[in-house]
C-alpha positions as CSV (number, residue, x, y, z in Angstrom):
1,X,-50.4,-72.0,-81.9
2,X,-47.2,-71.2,-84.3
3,X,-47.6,-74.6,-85.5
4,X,-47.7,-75.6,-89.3
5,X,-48.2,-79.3,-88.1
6,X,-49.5,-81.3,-85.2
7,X,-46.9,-81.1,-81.9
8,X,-46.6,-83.9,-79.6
9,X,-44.8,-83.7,-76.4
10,X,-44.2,-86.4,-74.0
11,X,-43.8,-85.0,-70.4
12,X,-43.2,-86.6,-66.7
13,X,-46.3,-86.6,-65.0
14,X,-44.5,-85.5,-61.6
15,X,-42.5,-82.9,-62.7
16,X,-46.1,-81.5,-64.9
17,X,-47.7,-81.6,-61.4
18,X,-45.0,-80.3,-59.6
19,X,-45.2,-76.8,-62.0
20,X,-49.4,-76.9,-62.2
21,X,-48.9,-76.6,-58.2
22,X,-47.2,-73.7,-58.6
23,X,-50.2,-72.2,-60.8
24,X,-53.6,-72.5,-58.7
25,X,-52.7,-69.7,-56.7
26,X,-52.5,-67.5,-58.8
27,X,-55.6,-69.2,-61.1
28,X,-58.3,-66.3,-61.6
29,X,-61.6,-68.0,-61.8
30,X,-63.3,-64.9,-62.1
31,X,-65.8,-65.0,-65.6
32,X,-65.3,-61.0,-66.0
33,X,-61.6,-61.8,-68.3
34,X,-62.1,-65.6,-69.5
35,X,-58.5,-65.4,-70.1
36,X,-57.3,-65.7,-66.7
37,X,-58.6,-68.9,-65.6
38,X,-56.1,-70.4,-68.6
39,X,-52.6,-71.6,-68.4
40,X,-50.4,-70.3,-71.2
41,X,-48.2,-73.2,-72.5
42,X,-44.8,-71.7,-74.5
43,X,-42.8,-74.3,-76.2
44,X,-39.3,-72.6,-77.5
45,X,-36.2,-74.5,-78.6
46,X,-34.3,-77.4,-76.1
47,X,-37.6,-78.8,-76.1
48,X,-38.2,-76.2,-72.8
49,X,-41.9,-76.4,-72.0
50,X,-43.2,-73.1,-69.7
51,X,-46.0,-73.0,-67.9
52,X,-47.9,-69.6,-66.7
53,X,-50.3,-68.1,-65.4
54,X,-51.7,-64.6,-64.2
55,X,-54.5,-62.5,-62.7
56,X,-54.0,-59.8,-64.8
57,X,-51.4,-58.4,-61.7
58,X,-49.4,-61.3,-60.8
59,X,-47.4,-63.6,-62.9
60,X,-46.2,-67.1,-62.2
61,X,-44.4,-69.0,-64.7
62,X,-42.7,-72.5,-64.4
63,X,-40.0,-74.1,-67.6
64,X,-39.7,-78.0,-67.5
65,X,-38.1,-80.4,-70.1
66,X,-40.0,-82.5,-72.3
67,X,-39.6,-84.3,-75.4
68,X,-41.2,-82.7,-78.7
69,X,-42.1,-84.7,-82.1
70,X,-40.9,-81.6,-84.0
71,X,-38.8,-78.6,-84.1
72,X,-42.3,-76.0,-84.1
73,X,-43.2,-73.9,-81.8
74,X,-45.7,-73.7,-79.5
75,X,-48.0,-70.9,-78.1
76,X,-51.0,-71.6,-76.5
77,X,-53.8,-71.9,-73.8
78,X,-55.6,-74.4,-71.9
79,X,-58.2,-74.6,-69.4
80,X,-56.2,-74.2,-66.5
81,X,-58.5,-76.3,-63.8
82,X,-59.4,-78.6,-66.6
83,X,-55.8,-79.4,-67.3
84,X,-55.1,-79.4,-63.7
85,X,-57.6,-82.1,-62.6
86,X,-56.7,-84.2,-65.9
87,X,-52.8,-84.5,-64.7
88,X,-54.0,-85.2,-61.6
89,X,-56.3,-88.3,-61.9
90,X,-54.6,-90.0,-65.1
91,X,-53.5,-93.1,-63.6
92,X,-50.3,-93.3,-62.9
93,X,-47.2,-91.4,-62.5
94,X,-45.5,-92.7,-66.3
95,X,-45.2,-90.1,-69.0
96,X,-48.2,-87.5,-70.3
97,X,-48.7,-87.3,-74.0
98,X,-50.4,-84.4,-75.1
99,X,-51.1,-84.1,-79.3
100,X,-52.1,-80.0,-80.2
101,X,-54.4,-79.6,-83.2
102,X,-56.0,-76.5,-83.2
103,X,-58.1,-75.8,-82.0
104,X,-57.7,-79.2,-79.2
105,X,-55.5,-80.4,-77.1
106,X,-55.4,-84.4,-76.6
107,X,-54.1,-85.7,-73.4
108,X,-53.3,-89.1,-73.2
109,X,-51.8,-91.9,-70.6
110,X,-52.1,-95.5,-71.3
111,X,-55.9,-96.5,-72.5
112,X,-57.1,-93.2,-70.7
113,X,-57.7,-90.0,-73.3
114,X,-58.8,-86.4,-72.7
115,X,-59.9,-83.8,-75.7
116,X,-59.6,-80.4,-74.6
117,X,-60.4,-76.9,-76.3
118,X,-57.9,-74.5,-76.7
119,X,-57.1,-70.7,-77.4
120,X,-54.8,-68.6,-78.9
121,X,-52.8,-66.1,-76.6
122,X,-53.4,-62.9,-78.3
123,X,-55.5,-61.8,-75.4
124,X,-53.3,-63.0,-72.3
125,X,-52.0,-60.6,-70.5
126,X,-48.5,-59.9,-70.2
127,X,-46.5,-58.9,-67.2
128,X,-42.7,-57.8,-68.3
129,X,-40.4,-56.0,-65.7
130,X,-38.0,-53.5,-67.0
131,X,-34.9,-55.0,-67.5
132,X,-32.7,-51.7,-68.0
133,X,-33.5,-50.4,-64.8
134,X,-33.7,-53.5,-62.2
135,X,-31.9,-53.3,-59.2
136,X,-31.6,-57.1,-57.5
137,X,-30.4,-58.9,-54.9
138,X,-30.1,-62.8,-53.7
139,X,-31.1,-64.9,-50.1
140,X,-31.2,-68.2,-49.8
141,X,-34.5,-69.4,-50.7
142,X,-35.2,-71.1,-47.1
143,X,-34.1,-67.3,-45.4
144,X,-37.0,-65.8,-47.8
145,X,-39.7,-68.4,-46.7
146,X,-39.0,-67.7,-42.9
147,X,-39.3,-63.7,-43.6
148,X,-42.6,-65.0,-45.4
149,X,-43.9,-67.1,-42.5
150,X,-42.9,-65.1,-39.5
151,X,-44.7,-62.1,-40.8
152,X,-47.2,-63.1,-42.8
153,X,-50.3,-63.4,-40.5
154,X,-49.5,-59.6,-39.1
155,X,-50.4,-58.3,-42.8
156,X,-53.6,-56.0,-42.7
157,X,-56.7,-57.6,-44.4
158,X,-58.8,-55.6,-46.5
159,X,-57.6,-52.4,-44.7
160,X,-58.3,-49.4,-46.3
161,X,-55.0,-48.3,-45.7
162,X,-53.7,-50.5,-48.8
163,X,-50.3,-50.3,-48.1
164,X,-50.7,-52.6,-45.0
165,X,-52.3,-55.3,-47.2
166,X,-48.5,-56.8,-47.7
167,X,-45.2,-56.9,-46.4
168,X,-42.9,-54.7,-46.2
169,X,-39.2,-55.6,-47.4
170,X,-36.3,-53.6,-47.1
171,X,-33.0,-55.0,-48.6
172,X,-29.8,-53.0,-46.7
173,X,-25.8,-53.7,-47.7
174,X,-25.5,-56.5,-44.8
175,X,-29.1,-57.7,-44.2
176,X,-32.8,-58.0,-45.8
177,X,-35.9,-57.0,-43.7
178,X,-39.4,-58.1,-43.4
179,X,-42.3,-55.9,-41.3
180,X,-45.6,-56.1,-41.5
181,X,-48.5,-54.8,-39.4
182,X,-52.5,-54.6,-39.6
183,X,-52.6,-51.3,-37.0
184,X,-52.9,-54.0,-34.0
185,X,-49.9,-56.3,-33.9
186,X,-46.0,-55.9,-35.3
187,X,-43.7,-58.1,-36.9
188,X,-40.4,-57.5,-37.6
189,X,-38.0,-60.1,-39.1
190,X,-34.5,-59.9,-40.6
191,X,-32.1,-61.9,-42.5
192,X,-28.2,-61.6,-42.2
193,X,-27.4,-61.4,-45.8
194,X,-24.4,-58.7,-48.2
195,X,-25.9,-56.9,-50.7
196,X,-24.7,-54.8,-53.0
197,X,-27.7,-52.9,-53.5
198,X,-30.1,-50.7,-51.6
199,X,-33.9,-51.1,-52.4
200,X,-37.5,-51.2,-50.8
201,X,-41.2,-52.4,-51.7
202,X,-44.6,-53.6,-49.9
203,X,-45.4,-57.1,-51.9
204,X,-48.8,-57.7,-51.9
205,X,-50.8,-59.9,-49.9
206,X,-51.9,-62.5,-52.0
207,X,-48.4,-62.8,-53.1
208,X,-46.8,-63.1,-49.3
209,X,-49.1,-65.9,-49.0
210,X,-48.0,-67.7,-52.0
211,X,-44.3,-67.7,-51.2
212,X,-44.5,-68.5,-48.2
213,X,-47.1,-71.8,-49.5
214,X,-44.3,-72.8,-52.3
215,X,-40.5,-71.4,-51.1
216,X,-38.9,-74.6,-50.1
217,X,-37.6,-74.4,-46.4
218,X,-35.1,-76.9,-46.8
219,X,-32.7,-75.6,-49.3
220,X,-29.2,-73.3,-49.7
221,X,-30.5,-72.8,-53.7
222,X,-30.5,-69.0,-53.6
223,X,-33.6,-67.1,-54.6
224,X,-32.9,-63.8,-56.6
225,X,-35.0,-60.6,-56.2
226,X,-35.6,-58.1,-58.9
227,X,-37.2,-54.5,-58.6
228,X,-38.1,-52.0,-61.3
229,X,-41.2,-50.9,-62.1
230,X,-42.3,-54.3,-61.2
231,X,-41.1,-57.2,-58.5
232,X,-39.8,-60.4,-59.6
233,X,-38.6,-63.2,-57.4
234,X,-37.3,-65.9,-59.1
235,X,-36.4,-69.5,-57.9
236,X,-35.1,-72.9,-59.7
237,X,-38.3,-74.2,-59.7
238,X,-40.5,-70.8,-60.8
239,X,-40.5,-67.2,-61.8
240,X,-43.0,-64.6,-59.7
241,X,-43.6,-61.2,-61.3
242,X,-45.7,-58.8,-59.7
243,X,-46.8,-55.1,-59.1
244,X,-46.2,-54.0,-55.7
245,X,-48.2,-51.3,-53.5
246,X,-48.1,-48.0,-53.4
247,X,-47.5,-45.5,-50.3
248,X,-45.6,-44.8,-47.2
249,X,-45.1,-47.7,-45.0
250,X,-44.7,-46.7,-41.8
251,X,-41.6,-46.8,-40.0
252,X,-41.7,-49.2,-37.3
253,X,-38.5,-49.3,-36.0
254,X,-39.2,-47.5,-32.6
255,X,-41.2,-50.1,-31.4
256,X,-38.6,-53.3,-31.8
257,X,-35.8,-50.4,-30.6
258,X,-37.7,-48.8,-27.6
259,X,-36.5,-49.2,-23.9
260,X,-38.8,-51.5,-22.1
261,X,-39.1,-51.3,-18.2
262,X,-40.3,-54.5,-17.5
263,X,-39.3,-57.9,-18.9
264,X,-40.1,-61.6,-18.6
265,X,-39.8,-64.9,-19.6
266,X,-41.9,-67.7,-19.9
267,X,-42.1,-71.3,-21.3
268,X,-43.4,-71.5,-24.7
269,X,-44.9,-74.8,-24.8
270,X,-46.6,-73.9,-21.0
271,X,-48.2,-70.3,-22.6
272,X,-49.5,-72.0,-25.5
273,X,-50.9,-75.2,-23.9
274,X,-52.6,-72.6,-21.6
275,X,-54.4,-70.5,-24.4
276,X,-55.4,-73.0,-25.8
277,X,-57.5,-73.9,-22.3
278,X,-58.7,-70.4,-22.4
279,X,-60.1,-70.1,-25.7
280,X,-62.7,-72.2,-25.1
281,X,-64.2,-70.2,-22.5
282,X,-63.1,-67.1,-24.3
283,X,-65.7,-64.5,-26.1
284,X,-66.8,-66.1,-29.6
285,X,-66.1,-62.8,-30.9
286,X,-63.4,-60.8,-29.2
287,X,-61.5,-63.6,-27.9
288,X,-59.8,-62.0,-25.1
289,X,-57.5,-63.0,-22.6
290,X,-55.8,-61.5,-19.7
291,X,-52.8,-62.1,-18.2
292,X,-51.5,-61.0,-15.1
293,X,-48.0,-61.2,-13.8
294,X,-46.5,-61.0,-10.6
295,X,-43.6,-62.5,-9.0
296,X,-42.7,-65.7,-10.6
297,X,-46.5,-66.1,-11.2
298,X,-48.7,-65.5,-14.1
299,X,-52.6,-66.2,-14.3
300,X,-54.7,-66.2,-16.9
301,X,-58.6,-65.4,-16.9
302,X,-61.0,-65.7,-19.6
303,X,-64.7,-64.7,-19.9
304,X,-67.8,-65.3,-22.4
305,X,-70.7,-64.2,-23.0
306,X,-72.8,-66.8,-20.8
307,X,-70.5,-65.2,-17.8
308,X,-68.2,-68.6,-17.8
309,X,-64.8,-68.7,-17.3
310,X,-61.2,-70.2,-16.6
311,X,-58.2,-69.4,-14.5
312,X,-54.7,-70.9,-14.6
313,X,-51.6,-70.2,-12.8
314,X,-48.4,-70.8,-14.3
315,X,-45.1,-70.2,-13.7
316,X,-42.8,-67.9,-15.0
317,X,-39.4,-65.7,-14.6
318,X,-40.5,-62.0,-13.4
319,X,-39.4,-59.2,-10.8
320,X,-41.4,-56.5,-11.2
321,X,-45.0,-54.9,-10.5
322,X,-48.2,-56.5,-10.4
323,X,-49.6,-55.8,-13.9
324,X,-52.7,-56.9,-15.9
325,X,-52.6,-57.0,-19.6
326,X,-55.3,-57.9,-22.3
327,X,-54.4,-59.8,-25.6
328,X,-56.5,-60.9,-28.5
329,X,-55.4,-65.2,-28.0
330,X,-54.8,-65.7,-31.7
331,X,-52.2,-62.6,-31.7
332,X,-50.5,-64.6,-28.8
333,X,-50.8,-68.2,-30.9
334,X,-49.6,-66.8,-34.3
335,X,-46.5,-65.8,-32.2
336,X,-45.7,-69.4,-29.5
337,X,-46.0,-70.8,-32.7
338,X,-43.6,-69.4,-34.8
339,X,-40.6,-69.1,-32.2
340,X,-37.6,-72.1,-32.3
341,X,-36.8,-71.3,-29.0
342,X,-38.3,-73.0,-25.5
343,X,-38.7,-69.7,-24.0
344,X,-40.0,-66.1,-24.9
345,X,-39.4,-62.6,-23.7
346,X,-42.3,-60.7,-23.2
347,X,-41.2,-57.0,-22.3
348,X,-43.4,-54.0,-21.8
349,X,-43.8,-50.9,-19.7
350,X,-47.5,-49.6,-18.6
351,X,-50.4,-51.9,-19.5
352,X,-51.9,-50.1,-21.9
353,X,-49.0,-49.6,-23.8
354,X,-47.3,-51.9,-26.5
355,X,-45.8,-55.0,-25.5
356,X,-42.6,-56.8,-27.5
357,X,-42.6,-60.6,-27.8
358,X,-39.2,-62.0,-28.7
359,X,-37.0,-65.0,-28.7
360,X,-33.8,-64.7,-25.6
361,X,-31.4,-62.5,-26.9
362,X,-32.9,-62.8,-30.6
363,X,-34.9,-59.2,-30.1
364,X,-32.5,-57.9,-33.3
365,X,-33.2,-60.7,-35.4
366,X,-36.9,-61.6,-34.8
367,X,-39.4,-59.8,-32.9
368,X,-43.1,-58.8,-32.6
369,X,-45.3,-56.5,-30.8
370,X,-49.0,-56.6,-29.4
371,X,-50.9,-53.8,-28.6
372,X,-53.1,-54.2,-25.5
373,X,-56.7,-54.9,-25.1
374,X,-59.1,-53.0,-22.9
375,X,-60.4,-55.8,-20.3
C-alpha cells in the first residue's frame, strides 16, 4: 500500500460482484506461487478502483468507480476466494465499505464485519503487452462470443501437439476467422467484419473457455483485439491479456472447401431427439453410433457392451447410395446444438472419409467436419 493514512472506499456491491466474476477463472489456487490465488486491488485518481488477477500467463483485470475518503493511492492484495465469498454472502445488495490498514483489510456492510490479511504487490506478476508494436482490430463483442462457442468444444485437450490446445484466429481485411480441431472433428467459423489489419494467433484453451463464459451475447459494444508479443482482448466491462501458443496450425481450409459427392438434409430437432435415444444403449466408452442413409430414410443403430441395442428410422432428404457411417454421438450433439437453423447439411463422399456438417447455404460462414468411425 502507497498509503500514508488509512483509505476507505465505499463501493456497489453489484458492480464489485459483477468484476470478482470476471476473476475466478483465472484464480490460481495452486500453493507452488502464493501470489496467484490473490487479487490485486489498484486505486489511481477518479476514484477508479481495478481489479486483477493472473496465473502467472493470463491476465484479467476489471476498473469500477467507487468513492475514496482520500486522495492516496492504493496498491494492494487480497485473498482472492476470501474476498470473493465475503462480497458474496454480506447481506444485502447496499454499498461495501472496505477500511485498508496495513497490513488488513476491513470489510464491512451494515452490523456485519470482515478483517482480512493483506500483501504488498512486489511479488505479483505482471503481464504488459508491447504497445509500440500492436497490431489490432475490433468485432462486436456478441460476433466474438459466437466464434468462441461454435468452436470451442473442437479444441484439442491435453494433446501433445500444443498448438491444438486453442483456437485458431485469423483476422483478414473483410472478415475474422475461428478454427479449431483436436485431430478428430473440425470447426470452422467466420465473422463478416473490415479490418484494416492482417494478423493471426492460436489463443489458448483456458482462455477460449473464459470468453466464451463472460462475452456478453447480447450486445453491438465492440470488443477490440490486440497482438504483439502478447494478446489482449479488451471489453467495457474487462481487459484479457495473454500469451498465445506457439507452432504451425494446420491449414484446414481444404476440408470446409472440398467437393462433396453426396449431400443431405435432415431435421435438427428429429437427429438430436434421436441420439439422444441412442446413447443410452450406446458403448459407455466409445459411444458410437451409426447411421445409415438411403433414399429418404436414415436409421440409426447403437450397440453396448451387454450386446443391447436400438434402431430408429427417421426421415430425411437424400438421393444417393446406400451408405453406412460411424460417429462418436457427442461430436454429432456438440454440433445439432450449436446450429440456428431447423435443418442441417450433412455432405460426404466415401464412408470412411470426412464428412462436413453445415447450416443450408451457410457452408462459408459456419461449418464443421467429422471424421468417421470404424463400426
Amino acid at each position: 500500500m502507497t498509503a500514508s493514512q488509512p483509505i476507505e472506499l465505499s463501493i456497489d456491491r453489484n458492480q464489485i460482484l459483477n468484476a470478482l466474476r470476471l476473476m475466478t477463472g483465472i484464480l490460481e489456487t495452486s500453493q507452488v506461487l502464493p501470489i496467484l490465488g490473490f487479487i490485486k486491488l489498484t486505486l489511481r485518481q477518479h476514484n477508479e478502483l481495478t481489479l486483477t488477477t493472473t496465473d502467472g500467463e493470463t491476465k484479467m483485470s476489471s476498473q469500477l468507480n467507487t468513492l475514496a475518503s482520500n486522495t492516496e493511492t492504493l496498491d494492494i492484495a487480497v485473498p482472492g476466494k476470501k474476498f470473493t465469498d465475503i462480497c458474496k454472502q454480506l447481506p444485502n445488495d447496499g454499498p461495501i465499505t472496505m477500511a485498508f490498514s496495513a497490513p488488513w483489510v476491513t470489510i464491512r456492510q451494515q452490523d456485519v464485519s470482515f478483517k482480512l490479511q493483506t500483501l504488498n504487490t512486489e511479488s505479483f506478476p505482471d503481464i504488459n503487452i508491447d504497445e509500440q508494436n500492436i497490431t489490432t482490430a475490433s468485432i462486436p463483442e456478441r460476433e466474438l462470443q459466437k466464434l468462441m462457442q461454435k468452436t470451442v468444444f473442437s479444441m484439442g485437450q491435453q494433446d501433445i501437439r500444443l498448438y491444438l490446445n486453442g483456437v485458431h484466429m485469423s483476422i483478414n481485411s473483410d472478415k475474422i476467422s475461428a478454427t479449431a480441431t483436436d485431430g478428430h472433428r473440425l470447426s470452422f467459423q467466420h465473422s463478416q467484419q473490415e479490418n484494416r489489419s492482417q494478423f493471426e494467433f492460436i489463443m489458448p484453451r483456458k482462455v477460449v473457455l473464459e470468453l466464451n463464459k463472460q462475452l456478453k451475447q447480447q450486445t453491438d459494444e465492440l470488443a477490440d483485439i490486440g497482438y504483439s508479443n502478447l494478446l489482449t482482448i479488451k471489453t467495457k466491462d474487462f481487459t484479457l491479456t495473454t500469451s498465445t501458443l506457439k507452432g504451425q496450425y494446420p491449414d484446414c481450409t481444404r476440408f470446409q472447401e472440398g467437393i462433396y459427392e453426396h449431400s443431405a438434409n435432415i431435421n435438427v430437432e428429429a437427429l438430436k431427439r434421436a441420439l439422444q435415444r441412442a446413447s443410452i444403449l450406446s458403448h459407455d466408452k466409445f459411444k458410437a453410433v451409426k447411421i445409415t442413409l438411403s433414399d429418404n430414410e436414415l436409421i440409426i443403430t447403437a450397440y453396448n457392451q451387454e450386446q443391447e441395442n436400438i434402431h430408429e428410422k427417421i426421415a430425411l432428404t437424400y438421393q444417393g447410395p446406400n451408405t453406412t457411417l460411424g460417429f462418436n454421438i457427442n461430436y454429432i450433439m456438440d454440433i445439432l446444438s450449436n446450429v440456428a437453423s431447423e435443418t442441417i447439411d450433412i455432405q460426404f463422399t466415401e464412408a470412411n472419409k470426412n464428412v462436413l456438417f453445415s447450416e443450408p447455404n451457410q457452408k462459408s460462414q459456419s461449418s464443421y467436419i467429422v471424421m468417421p468411425l470404424v463400426v
